[in-house]
N, C-alpha and C positions, 0 to 999 in steps of 0.2 A: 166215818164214811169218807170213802175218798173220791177223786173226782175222775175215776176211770170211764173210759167211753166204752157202751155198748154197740156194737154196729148194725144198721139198718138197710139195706143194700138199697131200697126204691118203693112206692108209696102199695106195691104186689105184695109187699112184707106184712102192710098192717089188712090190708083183704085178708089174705092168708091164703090157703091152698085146700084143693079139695079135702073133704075129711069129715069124719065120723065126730058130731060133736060132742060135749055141746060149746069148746073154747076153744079158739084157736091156741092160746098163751098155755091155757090149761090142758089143752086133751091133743091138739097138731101136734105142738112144739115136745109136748111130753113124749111123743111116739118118737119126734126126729130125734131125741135125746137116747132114747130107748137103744134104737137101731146103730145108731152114732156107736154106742157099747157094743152091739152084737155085730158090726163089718170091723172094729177092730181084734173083739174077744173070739170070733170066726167061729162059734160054736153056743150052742144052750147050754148055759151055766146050771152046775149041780145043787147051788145055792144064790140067790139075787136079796142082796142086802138094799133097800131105797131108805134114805132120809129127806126129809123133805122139811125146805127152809121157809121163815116168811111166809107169802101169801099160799105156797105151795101147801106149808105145813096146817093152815087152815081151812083148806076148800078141797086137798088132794079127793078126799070120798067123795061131796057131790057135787066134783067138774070131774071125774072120772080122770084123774090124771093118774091115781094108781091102777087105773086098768090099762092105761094109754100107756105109760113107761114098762110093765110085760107086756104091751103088744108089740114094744118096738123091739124087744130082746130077745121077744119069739121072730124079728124080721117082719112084722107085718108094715103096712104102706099105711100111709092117715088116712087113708077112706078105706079101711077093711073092713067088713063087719063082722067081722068075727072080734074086735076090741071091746065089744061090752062081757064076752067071754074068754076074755084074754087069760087071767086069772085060773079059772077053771081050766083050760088047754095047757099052762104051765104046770100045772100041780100033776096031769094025766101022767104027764111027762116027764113030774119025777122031779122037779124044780123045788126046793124048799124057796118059799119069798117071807121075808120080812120087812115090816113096814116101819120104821120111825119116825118121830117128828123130832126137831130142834129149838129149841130156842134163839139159839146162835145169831147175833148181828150178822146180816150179809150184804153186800154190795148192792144186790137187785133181790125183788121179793121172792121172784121166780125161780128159788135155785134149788138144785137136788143134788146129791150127791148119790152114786152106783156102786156097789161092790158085786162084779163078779167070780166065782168062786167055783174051782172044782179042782182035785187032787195034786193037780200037775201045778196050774197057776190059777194066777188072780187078776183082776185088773180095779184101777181104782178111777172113776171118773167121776166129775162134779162140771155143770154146766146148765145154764141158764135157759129159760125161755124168755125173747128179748121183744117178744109182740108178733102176731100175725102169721104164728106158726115158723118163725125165723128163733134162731136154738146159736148161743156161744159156748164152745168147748170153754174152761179156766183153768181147770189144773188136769191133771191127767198122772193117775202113778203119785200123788202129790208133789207133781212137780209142775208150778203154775205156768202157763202158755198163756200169760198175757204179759209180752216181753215190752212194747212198746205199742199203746193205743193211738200215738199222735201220728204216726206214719207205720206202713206196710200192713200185710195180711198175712194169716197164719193158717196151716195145713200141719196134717199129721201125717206122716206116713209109717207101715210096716216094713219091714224087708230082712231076708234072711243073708244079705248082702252089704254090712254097713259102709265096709271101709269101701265099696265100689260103687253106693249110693251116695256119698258126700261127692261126688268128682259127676256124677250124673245127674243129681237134683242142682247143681252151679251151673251146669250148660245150659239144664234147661231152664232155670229160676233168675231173676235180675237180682244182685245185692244177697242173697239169703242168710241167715241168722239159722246156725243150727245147733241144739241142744237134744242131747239124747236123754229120754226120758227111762226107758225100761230095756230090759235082756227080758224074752218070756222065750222059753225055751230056742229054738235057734234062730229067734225074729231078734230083731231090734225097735223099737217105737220112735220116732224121732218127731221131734217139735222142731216145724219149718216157719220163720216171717221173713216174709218178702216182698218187697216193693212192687211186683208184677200181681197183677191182674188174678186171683184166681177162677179164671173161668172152667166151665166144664172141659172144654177142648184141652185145657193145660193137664187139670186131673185124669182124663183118658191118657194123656203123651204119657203123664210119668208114672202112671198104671201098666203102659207099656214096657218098663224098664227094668233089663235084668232084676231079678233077685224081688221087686214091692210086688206088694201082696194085696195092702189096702194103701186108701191115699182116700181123708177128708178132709174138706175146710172148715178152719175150726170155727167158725160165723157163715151161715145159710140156713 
């Protein structure tokens, strides 16, 4: 085990957020993790692969977190209720899902790893629920996005625009660290950490900017 920090943004983390129970950690955070895949994958995957780590891989059936992680990739919000038939509404639609468990040592108990899949592309996500319905991205693509825990924050964004996203995420970003994680067909994914703030307002600015497409912080 090592001694990486997970992030908590403020004491709203461990309440959690409105939402369909019955766990914040287990059934919130699963949905944010969900979603978190489908604004980056921008569509309903033809196949959804979960594995589930640690406490995940023990309780996933009855804290409903394998209904909560399709509800979040069908795009629903933590308080849908339509997530106790999330499962059901994927399959309508044509989704194969497969569920596995790990044994695998992991950093926090809470961890899942996502494969989503269909002809064109894939995407590969693994990311934590860190309490309170708050969710850390960690690798992405397998390529780990936790560059530095002791200083800055981290955001991902898309864009079909790279070489004229590195010159517009620096104006707008303080300091930024950037590492490009994936090509999915004419996007780019890019692994942003920066010593700025990421507030809402920042990720609406640089949503605003030629060529991005998505833009999430990889801890909320």
């Amino acid at each position: 085990m090592s001694d990486k920090k997970f992030k908590y943004k403020s004491a709203f983390d461990i309440i959690g957020p409105i939402m369909v129970g019955p766990s914040s950690s287990h059934t919130a955070g699963a949905v944010r993790i969900g979603k978190m895949a489908r604004e980056l994958y921008k569509h309903t995957p033809q196949k959804l692969m979960v594995t589930f780590f640690g406490s995940f891989a023990e309780t996933y059936k009855g804290h409903g977190t394998a209904v909560a992680i399709v509800a979040g990739v069908l795009g629903f919000e933590t308080n849908d209720e339509r997530i106790p038939d999330s499962i059901e509404i994927a399959e309508k639609q044509g989704v194969i899902i497969e569920f596995l468990v790990s044994a695998k040592e992991t950093e926090h108990a809470n961890t899942v790893n996502l494969e989503l899949i269909d002809e064109q592309e894939k995407l590969n996500l693994t990311a934590i629920s860190i309490g309170g319905g708050s969710i850390q991205l960690i690798e992405l693509n397998h390529h780990s996005t936790l560059l530095n825990q002791d200083q800055g924050n981290g955001l991902v964004f898309t864009t079909s625009r790279p070489k004229e996203a590195i010159s517009d995420i620096t104006d707008a970003l303080e300091s930024p660290v950037f590492v490009e994680v994936k090509q999915l067909e004419e996007e780019s994914i890019f692994f942003v950490e920066t010593v700025s703030d990421i507030s809402q307002k920042l990720v609406t600015k640089i949503k605003e900017l030629p060529g991005v497409t998505a833009v999430l912080p990889t801890t909320g």
